[in-house]
Structures are given as C-alpha cells and as structure tokens.
TORRO-445468 format. One record per residue: residue number from 1; residue in three letters; x, y, z of N, C-alpha, C in turn. Coordinates in nm, 2 decimals, decimal comma. Layout:
BEGIN
<site kolgu="NUM" voza="ala" n_east="X" n_north="Y" n_up="Z" ca_east="X" ca_north="Y" ca_up="Z" c_east="X" c_north="Y" c_up="Z"/>
...
***
This chain:
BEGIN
<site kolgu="1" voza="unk" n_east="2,13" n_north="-2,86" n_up="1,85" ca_east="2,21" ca_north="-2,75" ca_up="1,80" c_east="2,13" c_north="-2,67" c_up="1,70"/>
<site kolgu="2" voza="unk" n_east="2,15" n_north="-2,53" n_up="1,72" ca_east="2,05" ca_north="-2,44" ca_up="1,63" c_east="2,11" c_north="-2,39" c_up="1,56"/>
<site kolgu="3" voza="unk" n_east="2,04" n_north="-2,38" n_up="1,38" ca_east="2,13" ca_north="-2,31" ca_up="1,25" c_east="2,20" c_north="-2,20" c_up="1,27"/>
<site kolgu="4" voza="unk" n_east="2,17" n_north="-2,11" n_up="1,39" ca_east="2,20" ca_north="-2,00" ca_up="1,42" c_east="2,27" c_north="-1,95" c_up="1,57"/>
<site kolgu="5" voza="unk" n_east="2,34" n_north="-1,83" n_up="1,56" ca_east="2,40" ca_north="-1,75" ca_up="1,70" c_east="2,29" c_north="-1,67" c_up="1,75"/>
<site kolgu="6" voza="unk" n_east="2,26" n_north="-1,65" n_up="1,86" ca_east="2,14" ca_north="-1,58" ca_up="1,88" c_east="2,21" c_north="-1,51" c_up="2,01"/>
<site kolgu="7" voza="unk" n_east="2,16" n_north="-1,35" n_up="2,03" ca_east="2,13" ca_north="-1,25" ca_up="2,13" c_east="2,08" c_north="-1,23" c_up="2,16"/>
<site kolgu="8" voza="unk" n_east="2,00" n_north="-1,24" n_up="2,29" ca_east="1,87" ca_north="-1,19" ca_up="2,31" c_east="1,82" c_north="-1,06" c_up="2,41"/>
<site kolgu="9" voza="unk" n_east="1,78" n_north="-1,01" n_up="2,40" ca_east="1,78" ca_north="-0,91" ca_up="2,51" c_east="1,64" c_north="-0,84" c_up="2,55"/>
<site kolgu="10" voza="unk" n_east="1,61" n_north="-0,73" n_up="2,61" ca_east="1,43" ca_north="-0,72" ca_up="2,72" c_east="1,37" c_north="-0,74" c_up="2,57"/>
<site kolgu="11" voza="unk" n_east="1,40" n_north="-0,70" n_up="2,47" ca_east="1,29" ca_north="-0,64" ca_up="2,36" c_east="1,28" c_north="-0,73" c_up="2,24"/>
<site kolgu="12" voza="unk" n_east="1,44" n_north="-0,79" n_up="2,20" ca_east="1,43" ca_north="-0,82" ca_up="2,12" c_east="1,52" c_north="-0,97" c_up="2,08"/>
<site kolgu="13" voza="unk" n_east="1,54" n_north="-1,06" n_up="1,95" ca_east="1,68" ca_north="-1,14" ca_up="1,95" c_east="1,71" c_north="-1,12" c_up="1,81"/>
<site kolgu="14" voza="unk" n_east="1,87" n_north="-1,14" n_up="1,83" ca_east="1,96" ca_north="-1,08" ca_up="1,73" c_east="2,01" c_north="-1,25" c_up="1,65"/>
<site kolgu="15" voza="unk" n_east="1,97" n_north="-1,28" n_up="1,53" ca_east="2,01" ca_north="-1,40" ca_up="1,50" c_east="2,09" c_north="-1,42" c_up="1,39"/>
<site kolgu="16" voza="unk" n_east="2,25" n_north="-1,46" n_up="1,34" ca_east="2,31" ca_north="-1,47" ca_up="1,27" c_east="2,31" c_north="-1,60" c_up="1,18"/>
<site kolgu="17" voza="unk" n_east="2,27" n_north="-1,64" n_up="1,09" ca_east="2,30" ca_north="-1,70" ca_up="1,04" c_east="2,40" c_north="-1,75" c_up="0,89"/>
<site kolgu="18" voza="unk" n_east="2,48" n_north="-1,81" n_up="0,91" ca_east="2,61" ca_north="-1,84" ca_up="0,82" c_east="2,59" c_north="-1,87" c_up="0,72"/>
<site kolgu="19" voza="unk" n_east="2,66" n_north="-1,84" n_up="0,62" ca_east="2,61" ca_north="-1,88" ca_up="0,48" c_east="2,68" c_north="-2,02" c_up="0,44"/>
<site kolgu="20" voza="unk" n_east="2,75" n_north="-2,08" n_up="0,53" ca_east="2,75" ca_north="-2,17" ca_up="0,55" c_east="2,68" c_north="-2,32" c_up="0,57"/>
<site kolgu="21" voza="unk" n_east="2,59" n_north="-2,26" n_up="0,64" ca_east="2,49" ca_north="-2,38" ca_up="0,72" c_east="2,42" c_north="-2,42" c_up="0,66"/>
<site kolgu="22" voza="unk" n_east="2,43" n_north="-2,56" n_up="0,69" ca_east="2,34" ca_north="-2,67" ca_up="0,58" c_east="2,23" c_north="-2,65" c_up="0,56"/>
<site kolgu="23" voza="unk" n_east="2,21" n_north="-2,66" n_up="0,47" ca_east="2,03" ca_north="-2,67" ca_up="0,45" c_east="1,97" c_north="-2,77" c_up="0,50"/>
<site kolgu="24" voza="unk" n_east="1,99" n_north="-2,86" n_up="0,49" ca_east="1,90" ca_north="-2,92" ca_up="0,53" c_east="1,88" c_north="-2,93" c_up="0,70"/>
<site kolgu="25" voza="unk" n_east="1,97" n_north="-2,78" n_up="0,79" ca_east="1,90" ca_north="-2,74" ca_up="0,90" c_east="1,80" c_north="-2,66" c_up="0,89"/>
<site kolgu="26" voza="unk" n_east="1,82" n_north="-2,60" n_up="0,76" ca_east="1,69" ca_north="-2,46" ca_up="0,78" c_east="1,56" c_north="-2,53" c_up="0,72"/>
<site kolgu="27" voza="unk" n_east="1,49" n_north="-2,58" n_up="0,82" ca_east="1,37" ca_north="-2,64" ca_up="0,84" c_east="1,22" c_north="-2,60" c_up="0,82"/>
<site kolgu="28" voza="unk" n_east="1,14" n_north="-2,59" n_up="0,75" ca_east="0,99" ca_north="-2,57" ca_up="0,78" c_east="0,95" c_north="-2,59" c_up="0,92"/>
<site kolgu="29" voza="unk" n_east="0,91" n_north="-2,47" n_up="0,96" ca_east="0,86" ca_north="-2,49" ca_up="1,09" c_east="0,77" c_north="-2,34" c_up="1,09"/>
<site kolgu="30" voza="unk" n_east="0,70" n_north="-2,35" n_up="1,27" ca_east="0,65" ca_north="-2,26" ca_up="1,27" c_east="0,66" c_north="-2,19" c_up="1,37"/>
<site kolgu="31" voza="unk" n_east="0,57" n_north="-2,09" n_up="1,46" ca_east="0,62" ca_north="-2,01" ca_up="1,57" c_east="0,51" c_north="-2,04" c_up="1,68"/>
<site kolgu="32" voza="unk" n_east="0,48" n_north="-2,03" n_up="1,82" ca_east="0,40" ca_north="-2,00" ca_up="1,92" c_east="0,34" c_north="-1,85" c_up="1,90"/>
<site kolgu="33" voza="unk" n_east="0,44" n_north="-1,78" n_up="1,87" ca_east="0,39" ca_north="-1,65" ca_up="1,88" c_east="0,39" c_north="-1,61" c_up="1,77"/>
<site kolgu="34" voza="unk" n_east="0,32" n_north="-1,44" n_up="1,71" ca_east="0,34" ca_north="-1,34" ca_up="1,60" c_east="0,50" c_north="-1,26" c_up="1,59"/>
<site kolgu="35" voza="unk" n_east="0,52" n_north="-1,28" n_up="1,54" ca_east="0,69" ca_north="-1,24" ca_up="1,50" c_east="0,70" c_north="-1,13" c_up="1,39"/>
<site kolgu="36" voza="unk" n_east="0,78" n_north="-1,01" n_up="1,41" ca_east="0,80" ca_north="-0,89" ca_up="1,34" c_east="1,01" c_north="-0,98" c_up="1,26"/>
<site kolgu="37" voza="unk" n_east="0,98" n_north="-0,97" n_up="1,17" ca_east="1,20" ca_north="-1,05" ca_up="1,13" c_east="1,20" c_north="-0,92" c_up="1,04"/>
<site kolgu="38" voza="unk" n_east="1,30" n_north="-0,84" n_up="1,10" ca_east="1,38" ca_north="-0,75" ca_up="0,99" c_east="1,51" c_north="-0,78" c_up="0,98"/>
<site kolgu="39" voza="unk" n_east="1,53" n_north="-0,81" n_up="0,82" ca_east="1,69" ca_north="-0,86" ca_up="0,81" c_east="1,74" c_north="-0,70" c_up="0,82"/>
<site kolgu="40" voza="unk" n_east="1,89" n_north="-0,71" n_up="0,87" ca_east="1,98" ca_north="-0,59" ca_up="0,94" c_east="2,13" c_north="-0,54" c_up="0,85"/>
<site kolgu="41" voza="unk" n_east="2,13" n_north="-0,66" n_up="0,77" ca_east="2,21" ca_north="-0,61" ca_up="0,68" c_east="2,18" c_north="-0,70" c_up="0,51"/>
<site kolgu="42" voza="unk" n_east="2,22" n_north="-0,59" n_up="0,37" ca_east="2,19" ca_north="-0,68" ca_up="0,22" c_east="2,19" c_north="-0,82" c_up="0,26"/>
<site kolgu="43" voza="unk" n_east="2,10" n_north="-0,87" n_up="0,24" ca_east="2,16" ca_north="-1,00" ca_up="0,21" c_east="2,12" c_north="-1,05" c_up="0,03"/>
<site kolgu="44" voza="unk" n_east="2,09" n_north="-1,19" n_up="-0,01" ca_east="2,04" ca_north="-1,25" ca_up="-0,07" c_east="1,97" c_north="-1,38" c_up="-0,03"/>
<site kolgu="45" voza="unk" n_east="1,92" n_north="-1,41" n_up="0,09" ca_east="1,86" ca_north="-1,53" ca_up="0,13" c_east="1,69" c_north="-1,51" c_up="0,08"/>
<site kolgu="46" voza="unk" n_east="1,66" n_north="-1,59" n_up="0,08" ca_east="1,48" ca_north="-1,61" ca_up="0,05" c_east="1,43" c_north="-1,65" c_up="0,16"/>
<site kolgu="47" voza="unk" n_east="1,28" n_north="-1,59" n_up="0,15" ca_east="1,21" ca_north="-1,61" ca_up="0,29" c_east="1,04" c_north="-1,72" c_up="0,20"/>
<site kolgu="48" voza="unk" n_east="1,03" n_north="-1,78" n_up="0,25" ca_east="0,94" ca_north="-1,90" ca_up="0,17" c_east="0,80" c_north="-1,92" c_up="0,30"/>
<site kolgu="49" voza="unk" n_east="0,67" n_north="-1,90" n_up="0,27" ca_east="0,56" ca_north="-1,95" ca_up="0,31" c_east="0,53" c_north="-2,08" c_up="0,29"/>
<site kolgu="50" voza="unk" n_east="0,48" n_north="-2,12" n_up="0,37" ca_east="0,40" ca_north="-2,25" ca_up="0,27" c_east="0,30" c_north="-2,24" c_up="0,20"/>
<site kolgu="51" voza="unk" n_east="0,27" n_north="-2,31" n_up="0,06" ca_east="0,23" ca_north="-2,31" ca_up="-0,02" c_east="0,23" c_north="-2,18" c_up="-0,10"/>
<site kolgu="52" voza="unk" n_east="0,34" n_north="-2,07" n_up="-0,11" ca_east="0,37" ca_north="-1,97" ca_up="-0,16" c_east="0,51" c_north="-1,95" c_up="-0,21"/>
<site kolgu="53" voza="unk" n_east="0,54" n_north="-1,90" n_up="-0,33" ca_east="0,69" ca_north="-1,87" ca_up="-0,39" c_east="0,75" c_north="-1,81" c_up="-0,28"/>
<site kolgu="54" voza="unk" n_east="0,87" n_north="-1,88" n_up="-0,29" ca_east="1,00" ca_north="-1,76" ca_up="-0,22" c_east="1,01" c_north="-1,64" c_up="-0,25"/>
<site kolgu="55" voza="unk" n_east="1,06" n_north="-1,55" n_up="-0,20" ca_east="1,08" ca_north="-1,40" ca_up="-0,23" c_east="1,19" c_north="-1,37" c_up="-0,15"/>
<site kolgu="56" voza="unk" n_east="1,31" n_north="-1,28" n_up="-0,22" ca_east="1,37" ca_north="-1,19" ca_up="-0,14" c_east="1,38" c_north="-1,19" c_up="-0,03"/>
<site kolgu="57" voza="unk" n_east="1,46" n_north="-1,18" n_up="0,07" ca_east="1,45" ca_north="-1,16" ca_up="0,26" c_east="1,50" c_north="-1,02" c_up="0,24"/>
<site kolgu="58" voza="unk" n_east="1,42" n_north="-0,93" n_up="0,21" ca_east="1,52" ca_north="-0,82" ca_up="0,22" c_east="1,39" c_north="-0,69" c_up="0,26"/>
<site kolgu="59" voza="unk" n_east="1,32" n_north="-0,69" n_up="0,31" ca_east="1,22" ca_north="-0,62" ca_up="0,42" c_east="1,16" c_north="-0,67" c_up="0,55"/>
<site kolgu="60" voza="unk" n_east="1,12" n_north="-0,57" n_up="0,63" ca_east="1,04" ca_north="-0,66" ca_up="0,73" c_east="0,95" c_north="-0,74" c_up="0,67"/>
<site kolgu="61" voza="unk" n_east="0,95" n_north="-0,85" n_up="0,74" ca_east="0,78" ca_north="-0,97" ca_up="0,76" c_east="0,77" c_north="-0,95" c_up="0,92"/>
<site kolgu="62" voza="unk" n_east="0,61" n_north="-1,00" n_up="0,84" ca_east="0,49" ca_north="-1,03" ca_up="0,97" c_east="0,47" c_north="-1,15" c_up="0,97"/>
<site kolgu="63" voza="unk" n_east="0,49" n_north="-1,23" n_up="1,07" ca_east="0,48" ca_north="-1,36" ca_up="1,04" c_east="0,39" c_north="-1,42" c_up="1,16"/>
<site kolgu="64" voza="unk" n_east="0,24" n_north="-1,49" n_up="1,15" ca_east="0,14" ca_north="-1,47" ca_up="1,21" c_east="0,15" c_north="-1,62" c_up="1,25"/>
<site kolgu="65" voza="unk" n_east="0,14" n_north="-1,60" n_up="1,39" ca_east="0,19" ca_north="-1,75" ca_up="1,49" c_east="0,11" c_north="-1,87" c_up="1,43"/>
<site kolgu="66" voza="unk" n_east="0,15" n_north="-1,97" n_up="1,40" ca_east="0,15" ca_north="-2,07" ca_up="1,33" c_east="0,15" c_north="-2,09" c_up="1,17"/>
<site kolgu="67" voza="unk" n_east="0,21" n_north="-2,05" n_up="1,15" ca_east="0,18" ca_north="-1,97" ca_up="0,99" c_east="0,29" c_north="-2,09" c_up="0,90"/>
<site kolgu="68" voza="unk" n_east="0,29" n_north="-2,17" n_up="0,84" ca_east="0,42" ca_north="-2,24" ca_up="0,87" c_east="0,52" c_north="-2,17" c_up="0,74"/>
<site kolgu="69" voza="unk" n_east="0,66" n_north="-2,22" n_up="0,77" ca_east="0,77" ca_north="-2,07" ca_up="0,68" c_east="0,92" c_north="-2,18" c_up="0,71"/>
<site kolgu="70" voza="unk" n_east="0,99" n_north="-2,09" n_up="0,59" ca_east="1,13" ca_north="-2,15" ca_up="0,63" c_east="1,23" c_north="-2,01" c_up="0,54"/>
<site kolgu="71" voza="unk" n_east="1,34" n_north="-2,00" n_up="0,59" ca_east="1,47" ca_north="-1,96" ca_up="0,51" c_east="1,51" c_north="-2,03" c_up="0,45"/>
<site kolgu="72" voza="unk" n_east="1,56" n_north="-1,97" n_up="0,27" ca_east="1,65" ca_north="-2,04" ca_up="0,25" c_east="1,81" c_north="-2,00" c_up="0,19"/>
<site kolgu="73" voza="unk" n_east="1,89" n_north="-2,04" n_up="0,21" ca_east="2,07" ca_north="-1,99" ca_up="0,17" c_east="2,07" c_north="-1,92" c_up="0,14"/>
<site kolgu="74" voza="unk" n_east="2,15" n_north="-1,80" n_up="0,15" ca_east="2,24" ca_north="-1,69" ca_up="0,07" c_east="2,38" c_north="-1,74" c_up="0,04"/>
<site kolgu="75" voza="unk" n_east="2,41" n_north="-1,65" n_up="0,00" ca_east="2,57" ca_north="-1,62" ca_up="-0,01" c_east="2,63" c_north="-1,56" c_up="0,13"/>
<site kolgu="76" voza="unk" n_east="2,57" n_north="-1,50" n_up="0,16" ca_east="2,65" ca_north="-1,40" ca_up="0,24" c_east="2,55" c_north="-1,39" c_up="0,37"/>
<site kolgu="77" voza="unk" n_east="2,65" n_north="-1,41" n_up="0,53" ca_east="2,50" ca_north="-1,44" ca_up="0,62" c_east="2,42" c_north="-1,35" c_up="0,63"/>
<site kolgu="78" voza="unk" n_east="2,34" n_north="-1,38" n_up="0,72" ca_east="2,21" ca_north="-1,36" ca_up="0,76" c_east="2,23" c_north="-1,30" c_up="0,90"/>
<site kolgu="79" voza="unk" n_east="2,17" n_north="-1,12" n_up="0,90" ca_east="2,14" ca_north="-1,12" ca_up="1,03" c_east="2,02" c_north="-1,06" c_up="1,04"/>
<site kolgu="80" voza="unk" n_east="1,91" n_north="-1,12" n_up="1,15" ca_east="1,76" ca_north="-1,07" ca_up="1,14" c_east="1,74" c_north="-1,05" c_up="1,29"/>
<site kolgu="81" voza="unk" n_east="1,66" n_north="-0,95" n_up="1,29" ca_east="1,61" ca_north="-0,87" ca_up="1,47" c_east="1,48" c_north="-0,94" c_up="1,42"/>
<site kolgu="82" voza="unk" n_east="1,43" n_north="-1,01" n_up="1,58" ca_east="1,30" ca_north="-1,09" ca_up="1,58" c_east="1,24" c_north="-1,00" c_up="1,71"/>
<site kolgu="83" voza="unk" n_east="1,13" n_north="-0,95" n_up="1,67" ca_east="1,04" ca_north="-0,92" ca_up="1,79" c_east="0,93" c_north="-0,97" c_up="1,79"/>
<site kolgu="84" voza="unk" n_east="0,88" n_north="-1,04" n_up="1,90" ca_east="0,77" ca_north="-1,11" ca_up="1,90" c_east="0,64" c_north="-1,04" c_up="1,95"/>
<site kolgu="85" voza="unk" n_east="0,54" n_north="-1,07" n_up="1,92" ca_east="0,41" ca_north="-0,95" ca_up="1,97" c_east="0,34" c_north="-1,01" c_up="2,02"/>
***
C-alpha cells in the first residue's frame, strides 16, 4: 500500500498525500529516473535530501535519479505533479 493517491496520465502523475499518513510511511528512498515535483497547492510539508536540512516543499525540485530524499508531514495535504525526464 502506497502513502499516497496517484493519477497518472501521457505526461505526467498527480499525487495526494494526507496529512494524515503516518510517517513512518514516508520513507527515504530514491528514484530510477530524474524527476521535476511541483507542489500544486500552499502546503507546509518539508522536502529533505540526504545528508542536507529540510526545507520548505513549496517550489519546484529537481531531483536527480538516485539522489536519495524523503517528505516529511504537514498539516494540510500534499498535492505534487511528478514529471519524469
């Protein structure tokens, strides 16, 4: 089961996540591919590198395939458009 609702479509996927959901789903991990994440509406969630402070989720990232990364909680969900390159 995945922390999130996802839509996907030719171009892009549409991913909701609840401000609900546990943390201890939103995992360190990493990607196959290069990934463009723009969050779609305010949030307050943090977006975390490894071995780098958290920051704000509140612009696009570039997030460069194997890069390793994780989300973490807001208050209020999360919706981010993922295009992969």
């Amino acid at each position: 089961m995945k922390p999130y609702q996802e839509e996907v479509t030719d171009d892009c996927r549409i991913r909701r996540f609840s401000s609900e959901v546990d943390e201890s789903e939103l995992k360190w991990h990493w990607d196959e591919k290069d990934r463009k994440v723009t969050p779609l509406v305010a949030n307050d969630w943090l977006f975390q590198f490894d071995n780098e402070l958290p920051f704000l989720f509140k612009e696009e990232i570039n997030i460069p395939a194997g890069k390793i990364h994780r989300i973490i909680r807001g208050t209020v969900d999360l919706i981010v458009k993922i295009e992969e390159q």
